[in-house]
N, CA, C and O atoms as a GROMACS GRO file, in nm:
protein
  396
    1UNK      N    1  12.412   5.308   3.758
    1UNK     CA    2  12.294   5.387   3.788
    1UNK      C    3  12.335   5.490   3.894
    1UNK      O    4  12.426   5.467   3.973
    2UNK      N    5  12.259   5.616   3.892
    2UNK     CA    6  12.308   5.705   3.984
    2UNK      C    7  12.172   5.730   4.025
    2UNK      O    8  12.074   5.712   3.952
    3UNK      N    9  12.168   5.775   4.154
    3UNK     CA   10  12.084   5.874   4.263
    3UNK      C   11  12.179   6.036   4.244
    3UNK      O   12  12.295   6.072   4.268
    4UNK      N   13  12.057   6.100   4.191
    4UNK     CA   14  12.114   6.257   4.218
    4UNK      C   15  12.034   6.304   4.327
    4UNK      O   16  11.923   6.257   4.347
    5UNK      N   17  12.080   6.389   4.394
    5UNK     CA   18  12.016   6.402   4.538
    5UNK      C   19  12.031   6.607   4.488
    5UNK      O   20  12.141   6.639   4.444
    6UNK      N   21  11.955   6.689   4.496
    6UNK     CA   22  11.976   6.814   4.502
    6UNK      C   23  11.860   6.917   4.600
    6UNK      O   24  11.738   6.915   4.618
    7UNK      N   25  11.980   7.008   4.652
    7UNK     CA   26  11.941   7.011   4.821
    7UNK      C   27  11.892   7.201   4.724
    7UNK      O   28  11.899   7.208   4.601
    8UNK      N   29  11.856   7.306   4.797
    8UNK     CA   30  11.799   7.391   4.786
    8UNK      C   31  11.900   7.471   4.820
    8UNK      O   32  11.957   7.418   4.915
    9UNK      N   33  11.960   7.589   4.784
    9UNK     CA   34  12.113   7.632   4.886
    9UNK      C   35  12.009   7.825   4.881
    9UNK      O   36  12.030   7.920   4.956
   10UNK      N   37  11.943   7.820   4.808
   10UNK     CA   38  11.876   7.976   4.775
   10UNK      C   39  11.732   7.956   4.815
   10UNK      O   40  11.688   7.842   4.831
   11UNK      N   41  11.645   8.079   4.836
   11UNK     CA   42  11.522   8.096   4.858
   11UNK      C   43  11.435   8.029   4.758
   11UNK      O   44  11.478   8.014   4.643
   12UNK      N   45  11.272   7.972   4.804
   12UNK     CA   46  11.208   7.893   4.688
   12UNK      C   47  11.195   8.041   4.541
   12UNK      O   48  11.180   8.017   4.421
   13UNK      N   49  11.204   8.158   4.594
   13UNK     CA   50  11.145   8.216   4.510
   13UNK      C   51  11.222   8.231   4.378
   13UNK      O   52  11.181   8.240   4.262
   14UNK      N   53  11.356   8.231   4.433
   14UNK     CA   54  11.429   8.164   4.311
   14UNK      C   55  11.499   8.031   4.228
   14UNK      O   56  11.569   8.012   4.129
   15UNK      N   57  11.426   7.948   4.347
   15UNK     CA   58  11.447   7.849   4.218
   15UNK      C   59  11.315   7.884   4.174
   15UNK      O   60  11.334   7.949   4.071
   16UNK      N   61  11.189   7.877   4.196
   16UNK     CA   62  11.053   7.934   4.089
   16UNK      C   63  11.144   8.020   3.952
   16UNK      O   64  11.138   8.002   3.830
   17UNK      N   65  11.214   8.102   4.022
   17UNK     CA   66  11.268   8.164   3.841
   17UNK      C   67  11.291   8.093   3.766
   17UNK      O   68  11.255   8.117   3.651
   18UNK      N   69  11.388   7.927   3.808
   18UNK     CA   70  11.435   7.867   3.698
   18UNK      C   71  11.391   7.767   3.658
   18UNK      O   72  11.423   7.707   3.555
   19UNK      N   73  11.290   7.732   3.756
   19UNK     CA   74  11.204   7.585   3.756
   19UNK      C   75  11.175   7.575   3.560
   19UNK      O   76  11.223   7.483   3.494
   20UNK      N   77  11.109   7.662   3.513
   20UNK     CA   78  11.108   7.660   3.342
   20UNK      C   79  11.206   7.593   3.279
   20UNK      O   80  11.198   7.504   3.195
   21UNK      N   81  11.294   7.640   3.323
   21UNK     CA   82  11.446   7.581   3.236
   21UNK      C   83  11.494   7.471   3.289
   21UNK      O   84  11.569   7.401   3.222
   22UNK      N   85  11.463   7.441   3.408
   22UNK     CA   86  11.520   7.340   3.489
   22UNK      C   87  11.432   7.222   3.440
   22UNK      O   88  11.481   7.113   3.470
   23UNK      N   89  11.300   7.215   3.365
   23UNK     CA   90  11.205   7.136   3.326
   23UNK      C   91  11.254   7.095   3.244
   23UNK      O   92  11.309   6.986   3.248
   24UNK      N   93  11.250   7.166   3.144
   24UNK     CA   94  11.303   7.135   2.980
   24UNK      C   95  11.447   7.101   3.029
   24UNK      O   96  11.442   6.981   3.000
   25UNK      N   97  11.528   7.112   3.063
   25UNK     CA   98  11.652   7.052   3.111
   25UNK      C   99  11.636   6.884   3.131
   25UNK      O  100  11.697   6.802   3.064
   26UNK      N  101  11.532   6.850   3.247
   26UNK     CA  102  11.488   6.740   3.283
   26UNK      C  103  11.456   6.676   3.131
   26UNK      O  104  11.533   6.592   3.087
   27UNK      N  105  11.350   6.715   3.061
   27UNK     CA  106  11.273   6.648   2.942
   27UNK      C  107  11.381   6.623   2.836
   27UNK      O  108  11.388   6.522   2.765
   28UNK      N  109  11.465   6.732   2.836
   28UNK     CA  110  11.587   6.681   2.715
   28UNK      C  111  11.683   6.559   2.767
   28UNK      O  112  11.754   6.500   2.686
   29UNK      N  113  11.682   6.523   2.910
   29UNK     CA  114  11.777   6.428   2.978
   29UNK      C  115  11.630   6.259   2.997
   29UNK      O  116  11.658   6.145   3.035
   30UNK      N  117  11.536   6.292   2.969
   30UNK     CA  118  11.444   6.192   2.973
   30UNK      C  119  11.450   6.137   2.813
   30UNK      O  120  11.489   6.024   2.786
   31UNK      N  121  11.412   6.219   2.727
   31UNK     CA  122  11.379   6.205   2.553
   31UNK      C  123  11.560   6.089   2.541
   31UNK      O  124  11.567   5.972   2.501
   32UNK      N  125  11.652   6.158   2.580
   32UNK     CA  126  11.804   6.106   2.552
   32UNK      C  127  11.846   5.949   2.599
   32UNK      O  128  11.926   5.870   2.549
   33UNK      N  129  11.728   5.936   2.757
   33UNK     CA  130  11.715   5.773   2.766
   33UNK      C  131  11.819   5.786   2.946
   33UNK      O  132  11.861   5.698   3.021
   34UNK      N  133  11.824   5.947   2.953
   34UNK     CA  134  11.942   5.939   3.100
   34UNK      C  135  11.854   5.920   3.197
   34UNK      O  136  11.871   5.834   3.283
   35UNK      N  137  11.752   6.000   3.194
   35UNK     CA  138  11.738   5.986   3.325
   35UNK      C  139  11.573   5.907   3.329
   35UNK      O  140  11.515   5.883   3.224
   36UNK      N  141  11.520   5.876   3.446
   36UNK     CA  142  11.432   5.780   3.457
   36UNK      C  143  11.335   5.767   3.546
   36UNK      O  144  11.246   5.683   3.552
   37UNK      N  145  11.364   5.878   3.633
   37UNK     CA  146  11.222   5.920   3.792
   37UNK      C  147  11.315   6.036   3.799
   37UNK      O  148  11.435   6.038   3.772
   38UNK      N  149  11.220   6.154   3.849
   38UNK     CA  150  11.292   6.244   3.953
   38UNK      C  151  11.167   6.275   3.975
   38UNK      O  152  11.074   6.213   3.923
   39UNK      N  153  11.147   6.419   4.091
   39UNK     CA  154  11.058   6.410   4.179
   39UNK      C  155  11.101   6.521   4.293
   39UNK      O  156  11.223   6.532   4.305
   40UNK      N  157  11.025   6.601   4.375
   40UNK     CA  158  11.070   6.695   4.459
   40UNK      C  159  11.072   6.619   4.584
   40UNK      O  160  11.004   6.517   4.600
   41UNK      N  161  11.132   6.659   4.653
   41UNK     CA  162  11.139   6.605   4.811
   41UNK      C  163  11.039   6.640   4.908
   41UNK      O  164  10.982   6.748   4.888
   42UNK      N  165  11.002   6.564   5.019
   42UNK     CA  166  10.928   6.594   5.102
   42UNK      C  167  10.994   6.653   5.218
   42UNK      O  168  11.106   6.603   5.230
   43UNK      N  169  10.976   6.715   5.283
   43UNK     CA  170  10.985   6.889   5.245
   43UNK      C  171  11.049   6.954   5.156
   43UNK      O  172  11.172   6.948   5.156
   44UNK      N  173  11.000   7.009   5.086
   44UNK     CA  174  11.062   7.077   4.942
   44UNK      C  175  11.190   7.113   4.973
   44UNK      O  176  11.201   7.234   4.954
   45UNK      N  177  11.279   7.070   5.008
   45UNK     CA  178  11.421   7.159   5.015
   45UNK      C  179  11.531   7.100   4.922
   45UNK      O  180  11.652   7.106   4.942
   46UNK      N  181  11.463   7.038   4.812
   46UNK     CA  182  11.559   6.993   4.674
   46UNK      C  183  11.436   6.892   4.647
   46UNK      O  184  11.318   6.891   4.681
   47UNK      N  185  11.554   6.772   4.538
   47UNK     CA  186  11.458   6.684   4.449
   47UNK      C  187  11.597   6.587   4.427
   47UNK      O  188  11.719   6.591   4.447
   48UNK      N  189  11.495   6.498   4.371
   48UNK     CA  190  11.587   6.326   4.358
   48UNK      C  191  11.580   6.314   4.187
   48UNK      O  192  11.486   6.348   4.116
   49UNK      N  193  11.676   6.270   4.156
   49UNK     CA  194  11.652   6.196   4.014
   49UNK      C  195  11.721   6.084   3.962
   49UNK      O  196  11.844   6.084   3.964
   50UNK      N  197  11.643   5.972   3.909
   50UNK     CA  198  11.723   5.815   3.873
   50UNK      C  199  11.801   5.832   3.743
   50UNK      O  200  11.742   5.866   3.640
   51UNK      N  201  11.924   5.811   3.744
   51UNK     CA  202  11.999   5.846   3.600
   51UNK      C  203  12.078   5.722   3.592
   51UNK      O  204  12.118   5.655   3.688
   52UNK      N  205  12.101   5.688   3.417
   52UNK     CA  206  12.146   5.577   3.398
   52UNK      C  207  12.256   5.619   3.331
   52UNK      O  208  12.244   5.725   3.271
   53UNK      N  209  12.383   5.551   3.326
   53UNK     CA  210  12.457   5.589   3.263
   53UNK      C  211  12.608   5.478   3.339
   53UNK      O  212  12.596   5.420   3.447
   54UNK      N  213  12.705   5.475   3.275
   54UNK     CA  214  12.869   5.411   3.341
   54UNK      C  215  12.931   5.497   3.338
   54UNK      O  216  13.050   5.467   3.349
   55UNK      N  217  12.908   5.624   3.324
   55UNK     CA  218  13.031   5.719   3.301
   55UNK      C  219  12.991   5.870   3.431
   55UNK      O  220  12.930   5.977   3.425
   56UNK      N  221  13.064   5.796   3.529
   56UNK     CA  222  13.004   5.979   3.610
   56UNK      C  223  13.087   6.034   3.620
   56UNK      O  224  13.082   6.104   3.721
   57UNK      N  225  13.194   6.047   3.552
   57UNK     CA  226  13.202   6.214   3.491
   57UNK      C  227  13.096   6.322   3.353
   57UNK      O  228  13.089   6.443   3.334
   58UNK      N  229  13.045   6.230   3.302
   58UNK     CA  230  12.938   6.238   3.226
   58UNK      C  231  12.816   6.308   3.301
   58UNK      O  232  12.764   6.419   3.285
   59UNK      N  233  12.781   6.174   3.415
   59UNK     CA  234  12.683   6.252   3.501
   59UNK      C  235  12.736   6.361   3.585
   59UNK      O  236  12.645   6.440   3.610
   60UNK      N  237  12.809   6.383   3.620
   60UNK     CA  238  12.910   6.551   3.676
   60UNK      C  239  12.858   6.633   3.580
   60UNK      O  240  12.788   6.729   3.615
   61UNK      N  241  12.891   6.600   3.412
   61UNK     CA  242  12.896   6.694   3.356
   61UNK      C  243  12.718   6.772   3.308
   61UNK      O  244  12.690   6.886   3.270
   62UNK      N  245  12.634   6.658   3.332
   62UNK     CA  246  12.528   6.702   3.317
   62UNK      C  247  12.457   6.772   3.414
   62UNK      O  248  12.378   6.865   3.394
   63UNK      N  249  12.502   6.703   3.561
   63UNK     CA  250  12.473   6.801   3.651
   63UNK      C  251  12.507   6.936   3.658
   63UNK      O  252  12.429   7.027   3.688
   64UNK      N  253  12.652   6.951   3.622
   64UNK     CA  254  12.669   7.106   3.623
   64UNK      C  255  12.619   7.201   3.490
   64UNK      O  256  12.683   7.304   3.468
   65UNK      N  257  12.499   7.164   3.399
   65UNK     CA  258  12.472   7.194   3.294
   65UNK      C  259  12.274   7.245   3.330
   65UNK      O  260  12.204   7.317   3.259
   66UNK      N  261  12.237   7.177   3.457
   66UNK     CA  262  12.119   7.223   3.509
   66UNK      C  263  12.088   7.370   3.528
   66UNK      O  264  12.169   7.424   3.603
   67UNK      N  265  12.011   7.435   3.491
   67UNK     CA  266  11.938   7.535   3.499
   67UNK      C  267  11.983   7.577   3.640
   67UNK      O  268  12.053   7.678   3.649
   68UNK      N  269  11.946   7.500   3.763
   68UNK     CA  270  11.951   7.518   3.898
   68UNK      C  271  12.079   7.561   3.952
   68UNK      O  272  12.107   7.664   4.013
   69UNK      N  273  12.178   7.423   3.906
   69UNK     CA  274  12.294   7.459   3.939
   69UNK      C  275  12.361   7.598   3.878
   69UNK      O  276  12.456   7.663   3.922
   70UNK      N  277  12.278   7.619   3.764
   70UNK     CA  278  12.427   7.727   3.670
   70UNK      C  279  12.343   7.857   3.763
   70UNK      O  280  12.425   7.942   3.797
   71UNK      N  281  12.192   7.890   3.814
   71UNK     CA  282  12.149   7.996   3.881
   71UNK      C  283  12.229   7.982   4.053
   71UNK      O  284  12.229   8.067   4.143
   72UNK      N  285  12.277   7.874   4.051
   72UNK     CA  286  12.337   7.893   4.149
   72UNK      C  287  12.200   7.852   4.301
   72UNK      O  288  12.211   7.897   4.415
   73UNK      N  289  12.113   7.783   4.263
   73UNK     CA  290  12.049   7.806   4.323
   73UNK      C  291  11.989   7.639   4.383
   73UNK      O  292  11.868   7.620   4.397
   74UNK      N  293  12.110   7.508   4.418
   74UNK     CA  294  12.114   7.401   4.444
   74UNK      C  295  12.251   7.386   4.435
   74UNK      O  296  12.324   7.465   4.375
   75UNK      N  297  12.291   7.277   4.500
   75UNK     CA  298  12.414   7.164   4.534
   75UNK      C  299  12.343   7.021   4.505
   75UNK      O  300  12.232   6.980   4.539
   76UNK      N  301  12.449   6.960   4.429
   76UNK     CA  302  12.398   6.838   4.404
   76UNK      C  303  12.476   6.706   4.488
   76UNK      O  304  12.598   6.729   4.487
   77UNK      N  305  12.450   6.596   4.550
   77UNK     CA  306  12.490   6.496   4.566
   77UNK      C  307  12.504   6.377   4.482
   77UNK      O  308  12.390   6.330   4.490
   78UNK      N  309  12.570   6.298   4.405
   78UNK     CA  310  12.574   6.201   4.287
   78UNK      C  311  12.616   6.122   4.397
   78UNK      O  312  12.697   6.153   4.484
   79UNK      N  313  12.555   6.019   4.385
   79UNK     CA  314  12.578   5.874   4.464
   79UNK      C  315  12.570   5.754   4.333
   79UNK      O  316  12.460   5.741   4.280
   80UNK      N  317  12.664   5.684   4.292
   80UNK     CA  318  12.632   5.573   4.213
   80UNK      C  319  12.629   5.441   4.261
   80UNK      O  320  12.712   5.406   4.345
   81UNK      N  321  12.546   5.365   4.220
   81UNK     CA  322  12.543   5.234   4.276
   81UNK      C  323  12.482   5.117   4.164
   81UNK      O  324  12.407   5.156   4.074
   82UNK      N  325  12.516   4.980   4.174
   82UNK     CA  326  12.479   4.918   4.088
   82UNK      C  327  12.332   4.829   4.124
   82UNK      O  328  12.316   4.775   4.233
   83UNK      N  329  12.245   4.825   4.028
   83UNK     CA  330  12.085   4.810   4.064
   83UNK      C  331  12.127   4.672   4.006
   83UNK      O  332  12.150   4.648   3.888
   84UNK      N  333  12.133   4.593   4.104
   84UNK     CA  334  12.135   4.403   4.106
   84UNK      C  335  11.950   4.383   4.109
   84UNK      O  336  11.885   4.300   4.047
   85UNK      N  337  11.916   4.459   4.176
   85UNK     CA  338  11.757   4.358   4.191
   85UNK      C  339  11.678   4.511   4.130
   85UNK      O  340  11.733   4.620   4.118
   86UNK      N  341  11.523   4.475   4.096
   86UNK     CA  342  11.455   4.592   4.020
   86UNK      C  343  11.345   4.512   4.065
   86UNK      O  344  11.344   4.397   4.109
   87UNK      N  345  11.219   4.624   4.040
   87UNK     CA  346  11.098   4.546   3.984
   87UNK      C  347  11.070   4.484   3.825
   87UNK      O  348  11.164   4.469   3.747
   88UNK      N  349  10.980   4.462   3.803
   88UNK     CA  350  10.981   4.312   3.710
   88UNK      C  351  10.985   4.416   3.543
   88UNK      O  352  11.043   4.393   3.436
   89UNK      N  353  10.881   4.553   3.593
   89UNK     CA  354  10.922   4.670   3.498
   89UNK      C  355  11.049   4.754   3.447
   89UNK      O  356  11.066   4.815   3.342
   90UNK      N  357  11.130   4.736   3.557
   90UNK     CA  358  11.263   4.768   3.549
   90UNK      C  359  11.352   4.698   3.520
   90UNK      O  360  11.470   4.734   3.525
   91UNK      N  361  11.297   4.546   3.472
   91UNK     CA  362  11.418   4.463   3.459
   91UNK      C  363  11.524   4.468   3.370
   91UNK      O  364  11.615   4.389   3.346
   92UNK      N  365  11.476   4.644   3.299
   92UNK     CA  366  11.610   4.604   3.165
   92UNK      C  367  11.722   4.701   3.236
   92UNK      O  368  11.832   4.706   3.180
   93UNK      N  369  11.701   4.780   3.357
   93UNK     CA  370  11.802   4.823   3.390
   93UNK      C  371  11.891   4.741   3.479
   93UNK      O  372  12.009   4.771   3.500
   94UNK      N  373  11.821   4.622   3.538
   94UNK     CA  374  11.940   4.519   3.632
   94UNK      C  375  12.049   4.507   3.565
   94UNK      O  376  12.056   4.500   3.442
   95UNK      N  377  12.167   4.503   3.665
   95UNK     CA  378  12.319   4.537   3.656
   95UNK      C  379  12.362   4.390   3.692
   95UNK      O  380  12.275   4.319   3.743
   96UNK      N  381  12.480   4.339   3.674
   96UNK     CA  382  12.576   4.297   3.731
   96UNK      C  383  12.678   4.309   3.765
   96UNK      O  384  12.765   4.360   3.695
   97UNK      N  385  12.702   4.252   3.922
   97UNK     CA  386  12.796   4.291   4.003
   97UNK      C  387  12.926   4.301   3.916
   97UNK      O  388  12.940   4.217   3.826
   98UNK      N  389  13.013   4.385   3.933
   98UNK     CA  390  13.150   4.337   3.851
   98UNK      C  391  13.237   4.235   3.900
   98UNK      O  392  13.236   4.198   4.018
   99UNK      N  393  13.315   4.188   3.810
   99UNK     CA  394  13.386   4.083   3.875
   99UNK      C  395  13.535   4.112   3.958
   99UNK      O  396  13.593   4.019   4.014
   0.00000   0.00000   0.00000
């Protein structure tokens, strides 16, 4: 499971240009089964998103395929970590530790 963390590096007025594309970006990565919450930050200066996947070069590659990133207009942080405990709704994403 990954935490994408994406920080704001340009004025809001342009990410507003790409927010359109950056949506449908999101909805084609939701419909596909990747990703699973995202959400803007409090104070708006980026947004979070839950992505599932074992392969982050995969998730690299989708990050650099965002609307935001290709306007140049965010930096992303990918943090992966393995989700041992969930709520009782989430239980089909619980992981186990590797051995």
């Amino acid at each position: 499971m990954f935490v994408l963390e994406l920080t704001y590096i340009a004025p809001v007025e342009r990410v507003e240009a790409a927010l359109a594309e950056h949506i449908a970006w999101l909805d084609a990565h939701y419909a596909s089964g990747v990703f699973i919450a995202s959400g803007r930050k409090v104070p708006r200066d980026g947004g979070i998103i839950i992505a599932i996947g074992d392969d982050r070069s995969k998730i690299e590659e989708i990050v650099e395929s965002d609307p935001f990133s290709v306007a140049g207009v965010c930096e992303y942080s990918v943090t992966e970590f393995v989700a041992t405990k969930t709520a009782p709704p989430l239980e089909h994403y619980r992981q186990e530790l590797p051995s």
